[in-house]
MIDOSE-1310 file (N, C-alpha, C; in nm, 2 decimals, decimal comma, always signed):
residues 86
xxxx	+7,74/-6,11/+8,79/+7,82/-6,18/+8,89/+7,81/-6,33/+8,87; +7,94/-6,42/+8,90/+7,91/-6,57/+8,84/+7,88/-6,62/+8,99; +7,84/-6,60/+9,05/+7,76/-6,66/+9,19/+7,62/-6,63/+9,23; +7,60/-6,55/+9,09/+7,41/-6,54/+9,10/+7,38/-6,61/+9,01
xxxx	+7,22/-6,72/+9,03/+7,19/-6,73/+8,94/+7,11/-6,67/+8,89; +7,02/-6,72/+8,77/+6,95/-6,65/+8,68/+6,80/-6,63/+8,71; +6,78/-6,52/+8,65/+6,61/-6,46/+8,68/+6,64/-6,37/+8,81; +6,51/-6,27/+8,81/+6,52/-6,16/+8,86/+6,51/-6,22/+9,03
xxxx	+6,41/-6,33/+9,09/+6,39/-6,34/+9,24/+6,52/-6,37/+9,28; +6,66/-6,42/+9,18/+6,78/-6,46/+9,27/+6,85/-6,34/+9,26; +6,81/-6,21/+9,16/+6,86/-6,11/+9,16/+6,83/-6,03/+9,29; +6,69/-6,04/+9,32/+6,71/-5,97/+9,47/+6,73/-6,02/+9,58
xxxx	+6,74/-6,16/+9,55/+6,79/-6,22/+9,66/+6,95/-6,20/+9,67; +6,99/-6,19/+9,60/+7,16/-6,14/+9,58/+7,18/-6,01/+9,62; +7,07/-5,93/+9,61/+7,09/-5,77/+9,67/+7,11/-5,71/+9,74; +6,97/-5,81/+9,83/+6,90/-5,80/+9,97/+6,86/-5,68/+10,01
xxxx	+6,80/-5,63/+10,10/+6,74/-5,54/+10,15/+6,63/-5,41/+10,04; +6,61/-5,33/+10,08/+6,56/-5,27/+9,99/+6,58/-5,16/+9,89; +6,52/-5,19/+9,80/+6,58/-5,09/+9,67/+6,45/-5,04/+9,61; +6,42/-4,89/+9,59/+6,37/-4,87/+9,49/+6,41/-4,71/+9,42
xxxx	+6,36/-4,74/+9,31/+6,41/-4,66/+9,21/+6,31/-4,51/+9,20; +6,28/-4,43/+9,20/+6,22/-4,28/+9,21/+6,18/-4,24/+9,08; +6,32/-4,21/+9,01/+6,34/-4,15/+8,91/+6,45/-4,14/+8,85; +6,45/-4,15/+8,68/+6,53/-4,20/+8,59/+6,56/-4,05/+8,55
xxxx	+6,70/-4,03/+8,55/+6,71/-3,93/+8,52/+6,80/-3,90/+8,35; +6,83/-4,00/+8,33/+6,91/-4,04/+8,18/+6,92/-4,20/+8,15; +6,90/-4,17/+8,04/+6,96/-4,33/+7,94/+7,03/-4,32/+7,83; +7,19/-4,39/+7,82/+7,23/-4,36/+7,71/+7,28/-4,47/+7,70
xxxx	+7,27/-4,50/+7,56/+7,33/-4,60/+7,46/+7,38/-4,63/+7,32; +7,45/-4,69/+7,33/+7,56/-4,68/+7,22/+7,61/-4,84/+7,17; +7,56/-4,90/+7,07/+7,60/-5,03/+7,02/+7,52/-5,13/+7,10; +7,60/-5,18/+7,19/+7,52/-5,31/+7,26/+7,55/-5,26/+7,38
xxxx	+7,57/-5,12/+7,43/+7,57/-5,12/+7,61/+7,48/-5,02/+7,60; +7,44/-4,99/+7,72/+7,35/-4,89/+7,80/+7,37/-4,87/+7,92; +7,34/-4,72/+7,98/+7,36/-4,71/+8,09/+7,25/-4,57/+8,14; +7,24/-4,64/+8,24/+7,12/-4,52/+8,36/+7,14/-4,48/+8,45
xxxx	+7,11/-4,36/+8,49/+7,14/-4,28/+8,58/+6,98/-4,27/+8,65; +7,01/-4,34/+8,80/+6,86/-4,32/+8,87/+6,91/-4,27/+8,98; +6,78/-4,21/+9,05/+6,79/-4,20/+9,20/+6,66/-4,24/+9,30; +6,67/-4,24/+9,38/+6,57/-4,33/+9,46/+6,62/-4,39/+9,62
xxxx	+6,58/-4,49/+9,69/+6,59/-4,54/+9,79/+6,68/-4,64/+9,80; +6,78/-4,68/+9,89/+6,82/-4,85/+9,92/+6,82/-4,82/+10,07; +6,76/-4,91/+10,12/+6,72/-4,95/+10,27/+6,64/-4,81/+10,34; +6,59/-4,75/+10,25/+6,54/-4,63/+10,28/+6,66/-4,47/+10,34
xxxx	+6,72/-4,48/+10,26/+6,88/-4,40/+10,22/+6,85/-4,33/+10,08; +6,83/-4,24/+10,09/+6,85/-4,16/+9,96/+6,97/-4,19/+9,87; +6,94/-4,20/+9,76/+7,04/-4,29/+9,66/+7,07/-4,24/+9,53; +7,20/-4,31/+9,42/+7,22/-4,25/+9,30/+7,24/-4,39/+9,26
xxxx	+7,19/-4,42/+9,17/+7,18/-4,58/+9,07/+7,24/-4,60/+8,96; +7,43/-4,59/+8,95/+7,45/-4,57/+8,80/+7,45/-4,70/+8,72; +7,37/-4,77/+8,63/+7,40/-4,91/+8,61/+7,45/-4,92/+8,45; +7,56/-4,98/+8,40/+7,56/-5,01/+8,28/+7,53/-5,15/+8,25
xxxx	+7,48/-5,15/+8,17/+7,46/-5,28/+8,11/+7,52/-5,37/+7,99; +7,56/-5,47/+7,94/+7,57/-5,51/+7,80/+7,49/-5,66/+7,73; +7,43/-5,61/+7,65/+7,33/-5,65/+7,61/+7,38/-5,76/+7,45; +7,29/-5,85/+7,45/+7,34/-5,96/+7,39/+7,22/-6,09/+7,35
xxxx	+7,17/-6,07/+7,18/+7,08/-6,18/+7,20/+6,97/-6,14/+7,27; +6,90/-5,98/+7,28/+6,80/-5,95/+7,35/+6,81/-5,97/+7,46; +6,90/-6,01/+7,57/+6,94/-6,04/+7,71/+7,03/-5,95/+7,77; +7,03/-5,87/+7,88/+7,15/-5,87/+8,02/+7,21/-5,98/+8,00
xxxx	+7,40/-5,94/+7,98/+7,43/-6,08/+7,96/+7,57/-6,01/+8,06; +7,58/-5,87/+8,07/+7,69/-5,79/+8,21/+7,61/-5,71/+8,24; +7,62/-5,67/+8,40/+7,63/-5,55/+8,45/+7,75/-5,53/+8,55; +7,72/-5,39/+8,51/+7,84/-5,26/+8,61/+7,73/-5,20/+8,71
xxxx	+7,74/-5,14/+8,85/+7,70/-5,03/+8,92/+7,77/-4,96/+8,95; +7,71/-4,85/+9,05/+7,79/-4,77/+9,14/+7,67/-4,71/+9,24; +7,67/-4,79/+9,34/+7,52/-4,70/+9,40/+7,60/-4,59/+9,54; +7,55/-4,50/+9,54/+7,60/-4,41/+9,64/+7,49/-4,31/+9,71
xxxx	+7,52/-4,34/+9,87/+7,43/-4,27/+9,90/+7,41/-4,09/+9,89; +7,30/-4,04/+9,86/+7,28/-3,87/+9,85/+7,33/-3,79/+9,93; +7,42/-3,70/+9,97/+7,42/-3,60/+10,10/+7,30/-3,55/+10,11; +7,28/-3,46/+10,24/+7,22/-3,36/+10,29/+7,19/-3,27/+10,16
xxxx	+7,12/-3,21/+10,15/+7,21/-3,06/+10,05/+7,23/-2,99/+10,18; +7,21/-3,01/+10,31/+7,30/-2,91/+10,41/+7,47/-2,92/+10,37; +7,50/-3,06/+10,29/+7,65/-3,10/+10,35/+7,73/-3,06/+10,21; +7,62/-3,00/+10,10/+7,67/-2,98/+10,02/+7,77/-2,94/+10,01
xxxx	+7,87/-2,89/+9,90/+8,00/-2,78/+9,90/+8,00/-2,70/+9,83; +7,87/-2,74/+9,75/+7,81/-2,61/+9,66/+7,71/-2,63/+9,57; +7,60/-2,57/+9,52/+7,47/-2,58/+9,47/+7,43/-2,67/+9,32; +7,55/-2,76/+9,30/+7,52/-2,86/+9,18/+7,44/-2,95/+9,20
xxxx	+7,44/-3,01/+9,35/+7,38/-3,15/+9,33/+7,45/-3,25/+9,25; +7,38/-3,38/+9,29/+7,40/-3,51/+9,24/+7,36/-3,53/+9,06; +7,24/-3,44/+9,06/+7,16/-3,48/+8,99/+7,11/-3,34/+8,90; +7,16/-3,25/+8,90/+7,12/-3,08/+8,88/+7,15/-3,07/+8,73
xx	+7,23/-3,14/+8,65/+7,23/-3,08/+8,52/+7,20/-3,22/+8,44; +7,13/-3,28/+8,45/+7,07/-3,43/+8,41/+6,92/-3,39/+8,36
């Protein structure tokens, strides 16, 4: 984003509230991008962390997300999960 600056404390300060990550459930990459599939907490919300990255010069130089919070598995609509064939 061109309204953050640089280094990670303006990174969470851009985020705000809380995030943490559990478990990495994939990494895939291909040339100069990457992308992860995590899941874990934001503000204490069960979560899904998709982030891609593109890499440049040994640097983050883009990122992409998609954070979404987990259902129930009560709310499920059927027994795949978020995260079940990862």
């Amino acid at each position: 984003s061109p309204s953050v600056e640089d280094g990670i404390e303006a990174l969470k300060k851009y985020l705000g509230g809380s995030i943490e990550y559990k478990t990495n459930h994939r990494v895939l990459a291909e040339g100069n991008f990457a992308l992860t599939v995590n899941e874990g907490y934001r503000d204490g919300v069960h979560t899904s962390f998709f982030d891609m990255f593109r890499i440049a010069g040994g640097k983050i130089v883009e990122h992409w997300d998609t954070v979404e919070a987990v259902p129930l598995k009560s709310e499920w609509k059927n027994q795949n999960g978020k995260f079940s064939n990862l």
